[in-house]
KOLDOKOL-151156 format. One line per field, with one value per residue (C-alpha): residue number from 1; x, y, z. Coordinates in nm, 4 decimals. Layout:
% KOLDOKOL-151156
seq: c(NUM/...)
px: c(X/...)
py: c(Y/...)
pz: c(Z/...)
//
This chain:
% KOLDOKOL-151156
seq: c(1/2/3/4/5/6/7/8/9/10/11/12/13/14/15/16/17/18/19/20/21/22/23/24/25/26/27/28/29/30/31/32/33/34/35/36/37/38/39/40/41/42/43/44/45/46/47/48/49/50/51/52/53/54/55/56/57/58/59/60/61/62/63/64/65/66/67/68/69/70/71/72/73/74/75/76/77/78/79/80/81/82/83/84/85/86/87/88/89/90/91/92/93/94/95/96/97/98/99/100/101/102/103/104/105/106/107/108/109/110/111/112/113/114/115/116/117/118/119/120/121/122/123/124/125/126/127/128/129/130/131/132/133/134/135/136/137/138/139/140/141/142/143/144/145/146/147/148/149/150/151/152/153/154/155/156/157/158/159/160/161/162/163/164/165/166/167/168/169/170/171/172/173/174/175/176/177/178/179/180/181/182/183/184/185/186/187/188/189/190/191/192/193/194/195/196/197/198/199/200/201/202/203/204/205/206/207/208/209/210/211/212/213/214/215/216/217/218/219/220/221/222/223/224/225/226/227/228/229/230/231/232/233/234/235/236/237/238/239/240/241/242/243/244/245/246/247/248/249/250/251/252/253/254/255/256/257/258/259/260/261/262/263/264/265/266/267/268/269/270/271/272/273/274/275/276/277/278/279/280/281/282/283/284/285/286/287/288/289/290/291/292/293/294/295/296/297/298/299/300/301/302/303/304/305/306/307/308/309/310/311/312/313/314/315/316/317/318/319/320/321/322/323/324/325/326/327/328/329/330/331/332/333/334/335/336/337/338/339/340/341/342/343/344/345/346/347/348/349/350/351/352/353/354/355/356/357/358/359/360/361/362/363/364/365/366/367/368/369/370/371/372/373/374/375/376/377/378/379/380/381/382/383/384/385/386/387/388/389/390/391/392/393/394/395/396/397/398/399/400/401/402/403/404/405/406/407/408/409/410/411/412/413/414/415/416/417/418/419/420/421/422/423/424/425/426/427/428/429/430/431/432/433/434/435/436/437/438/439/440/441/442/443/444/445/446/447/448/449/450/451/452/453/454/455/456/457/458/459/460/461/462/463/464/465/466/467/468/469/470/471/472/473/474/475/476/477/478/479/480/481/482/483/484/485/486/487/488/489/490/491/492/493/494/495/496/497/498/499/500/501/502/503/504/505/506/507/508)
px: c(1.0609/1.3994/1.4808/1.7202/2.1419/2.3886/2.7159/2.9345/3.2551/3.1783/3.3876/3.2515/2.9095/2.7819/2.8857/2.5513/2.3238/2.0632/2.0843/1.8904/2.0371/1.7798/1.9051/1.8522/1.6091/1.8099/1.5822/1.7304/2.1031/2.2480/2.0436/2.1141/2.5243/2.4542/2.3345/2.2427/2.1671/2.2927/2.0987/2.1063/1.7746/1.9738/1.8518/2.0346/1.6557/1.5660/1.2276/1.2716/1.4703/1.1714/0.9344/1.1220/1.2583/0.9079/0.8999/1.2886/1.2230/0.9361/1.1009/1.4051/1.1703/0.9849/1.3546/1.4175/1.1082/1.1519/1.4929/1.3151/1.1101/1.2780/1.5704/1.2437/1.1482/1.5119/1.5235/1.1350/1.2451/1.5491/1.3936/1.1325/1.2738/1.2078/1.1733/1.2617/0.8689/0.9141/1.2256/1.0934/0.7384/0.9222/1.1090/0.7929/0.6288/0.9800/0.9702/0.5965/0.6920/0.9659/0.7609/0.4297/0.6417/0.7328/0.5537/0.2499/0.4616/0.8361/0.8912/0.9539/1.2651/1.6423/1.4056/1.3091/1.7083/1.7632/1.5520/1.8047/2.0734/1.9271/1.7995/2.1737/2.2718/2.6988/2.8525/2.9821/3.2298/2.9837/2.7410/2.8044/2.7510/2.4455/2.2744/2.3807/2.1958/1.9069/1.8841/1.9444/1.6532/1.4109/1.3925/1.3997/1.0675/0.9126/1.0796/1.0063/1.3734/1.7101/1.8128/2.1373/2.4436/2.3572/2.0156/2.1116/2.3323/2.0927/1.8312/2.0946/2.0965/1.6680/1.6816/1.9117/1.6965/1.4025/1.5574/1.6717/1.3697/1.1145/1.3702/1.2956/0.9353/0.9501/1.1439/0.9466/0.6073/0.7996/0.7365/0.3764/0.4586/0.2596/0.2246/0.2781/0.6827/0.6960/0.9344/0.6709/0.4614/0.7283/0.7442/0.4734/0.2374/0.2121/0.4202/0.4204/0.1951/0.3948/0.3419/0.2753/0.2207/-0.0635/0.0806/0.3465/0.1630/-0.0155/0.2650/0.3991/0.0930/0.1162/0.5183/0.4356/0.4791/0.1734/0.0251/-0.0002/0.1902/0.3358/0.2844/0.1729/-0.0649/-0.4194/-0.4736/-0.2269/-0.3805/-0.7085/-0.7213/-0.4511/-0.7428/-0.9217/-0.6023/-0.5531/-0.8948/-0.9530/-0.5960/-0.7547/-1.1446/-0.9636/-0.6857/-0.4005/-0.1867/-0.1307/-0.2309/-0.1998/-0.4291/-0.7481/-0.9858/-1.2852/-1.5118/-1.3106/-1.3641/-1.7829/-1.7852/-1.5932/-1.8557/-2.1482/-1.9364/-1.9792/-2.2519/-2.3513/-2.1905/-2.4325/-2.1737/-2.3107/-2.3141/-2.1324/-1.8638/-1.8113/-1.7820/-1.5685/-1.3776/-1.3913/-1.3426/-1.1393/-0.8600/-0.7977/-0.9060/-0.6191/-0.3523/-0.4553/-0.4294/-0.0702/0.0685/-0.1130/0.0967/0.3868/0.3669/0.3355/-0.0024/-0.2618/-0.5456/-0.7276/-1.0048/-1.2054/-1.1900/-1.5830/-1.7469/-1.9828/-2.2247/-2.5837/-2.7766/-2.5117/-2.7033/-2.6637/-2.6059/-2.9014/-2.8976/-3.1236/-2.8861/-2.7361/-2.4380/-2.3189/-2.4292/-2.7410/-2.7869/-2.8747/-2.5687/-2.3248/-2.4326/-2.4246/-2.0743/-1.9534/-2.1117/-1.9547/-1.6171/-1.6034/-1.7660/-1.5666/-1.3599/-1.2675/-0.9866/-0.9302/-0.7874/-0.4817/-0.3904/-0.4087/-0.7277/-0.9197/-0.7110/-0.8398/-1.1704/-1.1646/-1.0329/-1.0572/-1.4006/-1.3426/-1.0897/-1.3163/-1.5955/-1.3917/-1.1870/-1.3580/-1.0385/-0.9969/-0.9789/-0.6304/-0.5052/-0.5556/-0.4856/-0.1409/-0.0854/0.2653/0.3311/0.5903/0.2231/0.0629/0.2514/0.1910/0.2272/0.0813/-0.0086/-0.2502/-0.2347/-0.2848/-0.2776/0.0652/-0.1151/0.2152/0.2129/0.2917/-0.0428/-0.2233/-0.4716/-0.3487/0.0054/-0.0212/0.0913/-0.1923/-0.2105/-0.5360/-0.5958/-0.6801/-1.0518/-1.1115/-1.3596/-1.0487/-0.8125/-1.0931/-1.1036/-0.7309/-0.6386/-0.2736/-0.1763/-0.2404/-0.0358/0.2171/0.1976/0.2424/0.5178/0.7431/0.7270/0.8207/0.5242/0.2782/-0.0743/-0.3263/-0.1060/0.2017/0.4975/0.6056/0.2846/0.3417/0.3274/0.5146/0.2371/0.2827/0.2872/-0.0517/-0.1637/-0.0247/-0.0637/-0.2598/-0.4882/-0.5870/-0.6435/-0.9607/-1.0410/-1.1297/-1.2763/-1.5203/-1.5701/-1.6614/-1.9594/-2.0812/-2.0990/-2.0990/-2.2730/-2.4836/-2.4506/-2.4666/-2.6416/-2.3192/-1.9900/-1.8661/-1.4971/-1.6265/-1.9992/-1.7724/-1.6910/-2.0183/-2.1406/-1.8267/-1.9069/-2.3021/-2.2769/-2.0008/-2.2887/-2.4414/-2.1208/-1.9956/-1.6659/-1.4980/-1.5632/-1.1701/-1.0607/-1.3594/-1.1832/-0.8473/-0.9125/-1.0825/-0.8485/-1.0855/-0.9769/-1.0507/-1.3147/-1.2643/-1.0753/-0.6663/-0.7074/-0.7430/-0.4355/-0.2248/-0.1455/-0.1141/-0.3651/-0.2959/-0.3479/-0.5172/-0.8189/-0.7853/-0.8531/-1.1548/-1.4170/-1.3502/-1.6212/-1.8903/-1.9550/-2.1488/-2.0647/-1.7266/-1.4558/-1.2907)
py: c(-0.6799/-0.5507/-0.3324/-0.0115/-0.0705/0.1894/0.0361/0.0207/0.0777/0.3300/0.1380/0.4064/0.4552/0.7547/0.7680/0.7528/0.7518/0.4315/0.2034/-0.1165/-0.3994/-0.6638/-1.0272/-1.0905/-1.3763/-1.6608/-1.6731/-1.2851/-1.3287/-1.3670/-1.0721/-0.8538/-1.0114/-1.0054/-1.2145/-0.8923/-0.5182/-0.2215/0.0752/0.4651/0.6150/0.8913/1.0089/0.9686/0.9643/0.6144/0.7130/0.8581/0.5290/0.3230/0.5031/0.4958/0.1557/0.0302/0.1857/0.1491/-0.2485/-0.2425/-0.0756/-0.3163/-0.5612/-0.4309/-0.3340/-0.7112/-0.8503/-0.5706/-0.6848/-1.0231/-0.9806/-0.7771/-1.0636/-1.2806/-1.0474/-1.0104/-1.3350/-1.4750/-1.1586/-1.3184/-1.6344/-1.5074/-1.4387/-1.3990/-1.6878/-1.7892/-1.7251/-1.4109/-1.2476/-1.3319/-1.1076/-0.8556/-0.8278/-0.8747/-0.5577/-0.3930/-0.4088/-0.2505/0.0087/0.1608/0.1006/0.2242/0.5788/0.6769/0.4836/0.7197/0.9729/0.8454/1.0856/1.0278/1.1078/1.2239/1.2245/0.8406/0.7352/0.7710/0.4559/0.3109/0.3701/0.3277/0.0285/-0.0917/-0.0495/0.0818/-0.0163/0.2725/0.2787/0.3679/0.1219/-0.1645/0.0357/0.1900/-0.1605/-0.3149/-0.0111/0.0047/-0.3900/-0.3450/-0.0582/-0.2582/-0.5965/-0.3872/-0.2420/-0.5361/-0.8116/-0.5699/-0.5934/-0.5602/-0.8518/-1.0364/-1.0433/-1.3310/-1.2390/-0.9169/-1.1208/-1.3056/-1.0140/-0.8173/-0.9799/-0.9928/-0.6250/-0.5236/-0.7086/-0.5500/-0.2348/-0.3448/-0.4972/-0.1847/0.0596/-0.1518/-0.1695/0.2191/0.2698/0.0428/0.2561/0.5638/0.3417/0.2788/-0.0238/-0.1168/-0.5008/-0.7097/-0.8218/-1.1679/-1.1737/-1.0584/-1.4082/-1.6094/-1.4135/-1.4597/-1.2112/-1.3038/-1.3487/-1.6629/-1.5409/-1.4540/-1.6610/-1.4557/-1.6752/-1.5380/-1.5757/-1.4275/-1.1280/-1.0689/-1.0823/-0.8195/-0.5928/-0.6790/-0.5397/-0.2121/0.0816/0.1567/-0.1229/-0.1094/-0.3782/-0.5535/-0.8745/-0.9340/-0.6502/-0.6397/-0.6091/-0.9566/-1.1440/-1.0570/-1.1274/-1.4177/-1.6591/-1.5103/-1.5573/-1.9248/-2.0074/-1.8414/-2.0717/-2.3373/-2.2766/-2.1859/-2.5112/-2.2963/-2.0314/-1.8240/-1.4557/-1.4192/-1.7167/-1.5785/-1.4626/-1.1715/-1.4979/-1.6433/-1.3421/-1.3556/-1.7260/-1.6676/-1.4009/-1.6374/-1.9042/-1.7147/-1.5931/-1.9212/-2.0320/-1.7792/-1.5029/-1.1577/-0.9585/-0.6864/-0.8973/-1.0809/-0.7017/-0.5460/-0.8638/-1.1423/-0.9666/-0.6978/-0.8729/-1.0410/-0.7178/-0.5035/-0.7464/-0.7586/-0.3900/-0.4089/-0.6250/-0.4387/-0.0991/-0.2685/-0.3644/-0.7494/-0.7400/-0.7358/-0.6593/-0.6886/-0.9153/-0.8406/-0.4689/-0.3633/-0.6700/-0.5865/-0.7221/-0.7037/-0.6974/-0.4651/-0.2406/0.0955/0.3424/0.5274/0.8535/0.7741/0.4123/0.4565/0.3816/0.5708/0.5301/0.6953/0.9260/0.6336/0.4038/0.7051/0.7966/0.3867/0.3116/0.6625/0.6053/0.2682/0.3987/0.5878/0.3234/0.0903/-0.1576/-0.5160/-0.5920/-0.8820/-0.7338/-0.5443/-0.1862/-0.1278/-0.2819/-0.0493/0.2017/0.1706/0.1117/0.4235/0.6349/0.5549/0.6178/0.9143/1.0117/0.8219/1.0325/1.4497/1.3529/1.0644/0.9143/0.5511/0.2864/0.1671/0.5339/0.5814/0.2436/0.2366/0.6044/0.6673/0.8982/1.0970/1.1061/1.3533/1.6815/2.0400/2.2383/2.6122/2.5986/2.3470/1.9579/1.7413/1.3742/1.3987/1.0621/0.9416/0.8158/0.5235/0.4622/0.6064/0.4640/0.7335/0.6747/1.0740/1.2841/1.4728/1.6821/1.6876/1.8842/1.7357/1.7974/2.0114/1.7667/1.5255/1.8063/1.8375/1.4450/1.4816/1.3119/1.4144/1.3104/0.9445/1.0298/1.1411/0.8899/0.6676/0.8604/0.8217/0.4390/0.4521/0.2228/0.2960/0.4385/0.1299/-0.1389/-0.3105/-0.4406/-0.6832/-0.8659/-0.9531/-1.3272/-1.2954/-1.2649/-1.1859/-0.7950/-0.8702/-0.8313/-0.5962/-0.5470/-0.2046/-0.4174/-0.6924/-0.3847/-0.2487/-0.5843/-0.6202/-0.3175/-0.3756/-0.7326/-0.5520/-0.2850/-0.6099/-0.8622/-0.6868/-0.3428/-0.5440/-0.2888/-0.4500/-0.3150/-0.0700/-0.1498/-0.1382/0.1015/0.2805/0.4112/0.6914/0.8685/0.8598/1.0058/1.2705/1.3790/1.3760/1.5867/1.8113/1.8820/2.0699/2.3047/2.5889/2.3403/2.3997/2.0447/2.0305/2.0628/1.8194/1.5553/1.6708/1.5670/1.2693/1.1222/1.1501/1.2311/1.5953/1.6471/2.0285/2.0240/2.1329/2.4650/2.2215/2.0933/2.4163/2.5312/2.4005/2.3207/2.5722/2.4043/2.6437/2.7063/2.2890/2.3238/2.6192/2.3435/2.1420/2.3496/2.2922/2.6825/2.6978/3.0906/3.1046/3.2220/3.6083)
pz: c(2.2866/2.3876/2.5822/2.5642/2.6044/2.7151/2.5784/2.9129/2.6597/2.3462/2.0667/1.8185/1.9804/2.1469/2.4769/2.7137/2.4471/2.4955/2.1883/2.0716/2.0002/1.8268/1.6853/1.3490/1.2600/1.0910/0.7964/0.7244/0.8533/0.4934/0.3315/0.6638/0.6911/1.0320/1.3681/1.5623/1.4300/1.7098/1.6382/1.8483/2.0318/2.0205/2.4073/2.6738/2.8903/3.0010/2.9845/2.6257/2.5046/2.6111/2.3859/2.0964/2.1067/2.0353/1.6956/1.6237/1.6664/1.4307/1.1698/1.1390/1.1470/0.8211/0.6913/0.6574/0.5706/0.2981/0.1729/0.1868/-0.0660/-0.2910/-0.3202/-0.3689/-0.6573/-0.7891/-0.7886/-0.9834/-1.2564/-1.3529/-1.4393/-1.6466/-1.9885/-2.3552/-2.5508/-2.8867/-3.0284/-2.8223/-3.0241/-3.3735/-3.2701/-3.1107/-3.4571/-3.7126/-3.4499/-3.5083/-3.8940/-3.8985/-3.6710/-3.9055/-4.2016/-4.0976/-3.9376/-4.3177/-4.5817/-4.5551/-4.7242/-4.8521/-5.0579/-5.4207/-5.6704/-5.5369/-5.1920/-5.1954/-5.2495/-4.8472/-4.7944/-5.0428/-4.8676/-4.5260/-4.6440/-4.7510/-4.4075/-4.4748/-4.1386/-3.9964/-3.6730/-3.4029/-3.5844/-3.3386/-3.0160/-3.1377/-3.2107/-2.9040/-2.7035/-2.9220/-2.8776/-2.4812/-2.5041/-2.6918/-2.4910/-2.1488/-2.2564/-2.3954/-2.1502/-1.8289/-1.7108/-1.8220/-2.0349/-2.0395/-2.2832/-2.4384/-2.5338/-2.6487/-2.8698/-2.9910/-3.0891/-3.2714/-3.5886/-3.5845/-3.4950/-3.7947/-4.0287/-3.9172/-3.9869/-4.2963/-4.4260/-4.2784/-4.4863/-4.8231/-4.7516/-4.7508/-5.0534/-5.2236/-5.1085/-5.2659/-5.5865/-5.5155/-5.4232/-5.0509/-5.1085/-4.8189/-4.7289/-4.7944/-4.4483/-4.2329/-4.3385/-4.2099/-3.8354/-3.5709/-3.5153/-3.1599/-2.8352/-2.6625/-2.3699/-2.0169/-1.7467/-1.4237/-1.1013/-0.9226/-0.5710/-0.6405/-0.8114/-0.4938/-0.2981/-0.5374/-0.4888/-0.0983/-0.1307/-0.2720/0.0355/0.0372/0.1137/0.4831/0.6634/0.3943/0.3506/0.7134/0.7229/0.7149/0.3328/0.2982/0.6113/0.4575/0.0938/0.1025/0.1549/-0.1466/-0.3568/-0.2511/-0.3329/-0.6588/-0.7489/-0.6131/-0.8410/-1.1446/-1.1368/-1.2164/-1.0942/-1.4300/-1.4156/-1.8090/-1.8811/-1.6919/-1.9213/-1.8581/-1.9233/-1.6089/-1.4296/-1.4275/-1.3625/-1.0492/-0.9517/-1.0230/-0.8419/-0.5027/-0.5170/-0.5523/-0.2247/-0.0558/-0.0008/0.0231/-0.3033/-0.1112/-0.0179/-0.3492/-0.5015/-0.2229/-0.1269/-0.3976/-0.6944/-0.5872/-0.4583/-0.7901/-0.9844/-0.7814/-0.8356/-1.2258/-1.2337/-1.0224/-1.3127/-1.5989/-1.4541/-1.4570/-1.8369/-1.7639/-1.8117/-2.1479/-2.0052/-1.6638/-1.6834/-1.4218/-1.4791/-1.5283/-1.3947/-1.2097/-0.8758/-0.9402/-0.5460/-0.4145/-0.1283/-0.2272/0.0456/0.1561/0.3251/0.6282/0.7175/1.0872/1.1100/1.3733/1.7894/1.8453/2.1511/2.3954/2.2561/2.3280/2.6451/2.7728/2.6464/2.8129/3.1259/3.1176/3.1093/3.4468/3.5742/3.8120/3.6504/3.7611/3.9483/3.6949/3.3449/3.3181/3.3674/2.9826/2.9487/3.2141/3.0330/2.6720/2.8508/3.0124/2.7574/2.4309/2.3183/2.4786/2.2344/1.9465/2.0400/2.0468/1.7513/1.4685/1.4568/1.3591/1.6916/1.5606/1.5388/1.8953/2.0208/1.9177/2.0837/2.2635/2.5281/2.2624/2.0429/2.2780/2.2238/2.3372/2.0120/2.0210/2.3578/2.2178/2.3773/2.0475/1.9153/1.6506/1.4724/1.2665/0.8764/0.9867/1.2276/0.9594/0.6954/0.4473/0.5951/0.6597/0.9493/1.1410/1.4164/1.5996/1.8846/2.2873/2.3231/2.6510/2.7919/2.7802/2.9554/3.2200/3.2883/3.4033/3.0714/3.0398/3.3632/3.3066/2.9490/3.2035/3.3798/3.1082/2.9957/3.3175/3.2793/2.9134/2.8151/2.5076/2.6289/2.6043/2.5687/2.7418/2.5532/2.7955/2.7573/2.3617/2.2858/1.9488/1.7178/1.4089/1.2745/1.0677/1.4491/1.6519/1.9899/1.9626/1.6624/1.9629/2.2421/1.9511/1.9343/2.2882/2.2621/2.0134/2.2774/2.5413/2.3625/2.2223/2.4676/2.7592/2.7391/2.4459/2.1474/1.8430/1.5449/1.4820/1.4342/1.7942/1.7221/1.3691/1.5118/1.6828/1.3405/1.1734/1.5356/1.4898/1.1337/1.2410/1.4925/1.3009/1.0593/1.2869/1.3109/1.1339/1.0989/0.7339/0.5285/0.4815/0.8353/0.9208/0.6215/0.8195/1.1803/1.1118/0.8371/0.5145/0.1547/0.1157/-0.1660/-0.1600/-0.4681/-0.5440/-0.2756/0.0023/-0.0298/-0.0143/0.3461/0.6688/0.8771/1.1964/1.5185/1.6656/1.3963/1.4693/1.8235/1.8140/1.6882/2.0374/2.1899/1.9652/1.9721/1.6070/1.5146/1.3978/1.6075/1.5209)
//
């Protein structure tokens, strides 16, 4: 991790201000043009530069593995292209387009000569622009990207007869004349069929922003072995050729290997089925064949499952937290120990929201200590401010943040201590991890999930509040279900913070 630079001679920089100044990988030097990137903290507070440096050196990292994959992108669009097949469809569809738009009612007499002369085609002097846009237009809609000169070159002359021979088709219907055109016979009625590599779909889906992590977040580190073995059952790596057929035989396939009908649904189907749909949006795409297949076996959700800690699983992991800790694991671990189911417990925030927590992330705002959880820590990738539970104030919580704060170091984790893994596993991912170790192992809690129990405790016990269902969806990160109102207005800190004391009568 580096660590912050105040230039000793400005040269253009701001004088005092703390900068970072991170090497360029050498598999991104030609895309970046550089060997090392220089960018401001803007703060001339060591303690301030150390905090933000964190983030700043994350985000030039997913700045280049960005432009990484969109020259890899640039780069597989410009080999796919139309073909020959290809042009002589896209005409035949072209000719029955402008004949079926007027042959329903052409017109007849003085009013059916238009298609005459339409159909004659006079040259006139913007002619030649007009068809070379119109050309241009037409194969960037149905080749999904701009095309080049000498395609458009070759289309022209198919495009004019199109127009040319949907025109006579028309003025011949004026006549009562609908019988087939002996041209569209010759043409193809279909398009050679696109070949779309699935890998490289996925790593298309994987590329989109809002796909957390990119292509080494979870999502990608999670379904990548999916991918590689549906390739691998199916014997080839085209998207187009995959049929629905193809689609239920892979279900049946592993279900047959003994995997769980939850996980073929939520796991091994839908990684294919999202990529399909990826591609269908982007108009390279028919049709998504495993759209509506289905997993018979699937557990349906019952409302008496627990999910959450009971009363007795709570009060063990708490009690285990002020308990002493061993003089063998780090600072940060007896930390996180200490601490964050703590924070789990007063707010039903996800383990990974809290893990990755800086000292900056704990703000006074109102008069109100809160958790500013950034888009970027996020599942929803959206900002939310949830307020410091008293019972935390009481425990003397901010002063370790402050404490944290004056050596510039993250909350539960150390940067120092990173071994270069890759960003599909953060730091703050590996500090839940051990979490979740430690309630199973060693405090021997393990019919709940050992990080998520908190938040089906949270909402459980929220129930029993007078807590408004959108501010509850709010704190705890959910998709609001209160319809369009919910979504106008700001949450206000402080009607945030009056639920911390679990009063149930609402406050004045």
């Amino acid at each position: 991790m580096p660590t912050p630079i105040r230039p000793k001679k400005a040269n253009g920089k701001e004088q005092n201000v703390y900068w970072i100044r991170k090497k360029v990988p050498v598999r991104y030097r030609a895309l970046v043009g550089k060997t090392e990137v220089w960018r401001s903290l803007k703060t001339k507070d060591r303690r301030t530069a150390n905090e933000r440096i964190v983030a700043e050196s994350i985000k030039l990292e997913r700045e280049w593995a960005d432009l990484a994959l969109e020259a890899k992108r640039d780069s597989k669009a410009s080999a796919v292209g139309l073909t020959h097949q290809d042009l002589y469809a896209i005409q035949r569809e072209t000719h029955i387009r402008i004949r079926d738009a007027h042959s329903a009612e052409p017109g007849s007499g003085f009013g059916a000569l238009r298609w005459h002369a339409l159909a004659a085609d006079p040259d006139g002097p913007d002619e030649e622009e007009a068809l070379d846009q119109w050309a241009r237009e037409v194969l960037t809609r149905e080749g999904g990207h701009p095309p080049s000169d000498a395609l458009i070159a070759k289309f022209k002359p198919l495009l004019l007869e199109a127009r040319r021979e949907g025109y006579k088709d028309v003025a011949r219907a004026s006549k009562g004349d609908y019988s087939e055109n002996k041209k569209l016979v010759e043409l193809p009625k279909t398009r050679s069929k696109p070949k779309i590599d699935i890998m490289e779909a996925f790593e298309l889906y994987c590329g989109q922003p809002r796909i957390k992590g990119g292509l080494d977040g979870p999502t990608a580190k999670r379904w990548r072995p999916v991918i590689e073995r549906f390739i691998k059952w199916i014997k080839h790596r085209d998207l187009a050729r995959v049929t629905p057929q193809d689609a239920v035989r892979w279900r049946d396939y592993m279900i047959g290997q003994g995997i769980a009908p939850k996980a073929v649904r939520d796991v091994w189907l839908a990684a294919p089925r999202s990529i399909a749909t990826h591609m269908l949006n982007a108009l390279r795409l028919e049709i998504n064949p495993f759209a509506g297949i289905k997993v018979e076996g699937v557990k349906a959700w019952k409302e008496d499952d627990e999910r959450g800690f009971d009363p007795e699983q709570a009060l063990k992991i708490l009690s285990a937290t002020v308990a002493t800790p061993s003089h063998l694991i780090s600072a940060e671990t007896r930390a996180a120990r200490r601490w964050v189911p703590w924070i789990c417990a007063y707010t039903g925030a996800r383990v990974n929201e809290i893990t990755s927590l800086l000292p900056s992330d704990v703000q006074q705002i109102l008069g109100h200590w809160c958790f500013v959880l950034r888009p970027e820590i996020t599942k929803g990738k959206r900002l939310r401010r949830v307020p410091v539970h008293k019972h935390l104030l009481d425990q003397k919580f901010i002063v370790y943040v402050e404490a944290r704060r004056k050596l510039g170091k993250p909350l539960f984790y150390d940067p120092v201590r990173a071994r270069g893994g890759k960003g599909a596993n953060p730091q703050w991912h590996k500090v839940a991890e051990r979490l979740g170790e430690w309630v199973r192992d060693t405090l021997k809690i393990t019919d709940v999930q050992p990080n998520h129990g908190w938040r089906h405790l949270w909402r459980e016990i929220v129930r029993g509040t007078n807590m408004k269902p959108e501010l509850c969806d709010y704190m705890c990160g959910h998709e609001s279900k209160s319809g369009t109102g919910a979504r106008y207005g700001k949450r206000k800190v402080p009607v945030l913070a009056w639920p911390s004391s679990r009063d149930s009568k609402c406050p004045p």
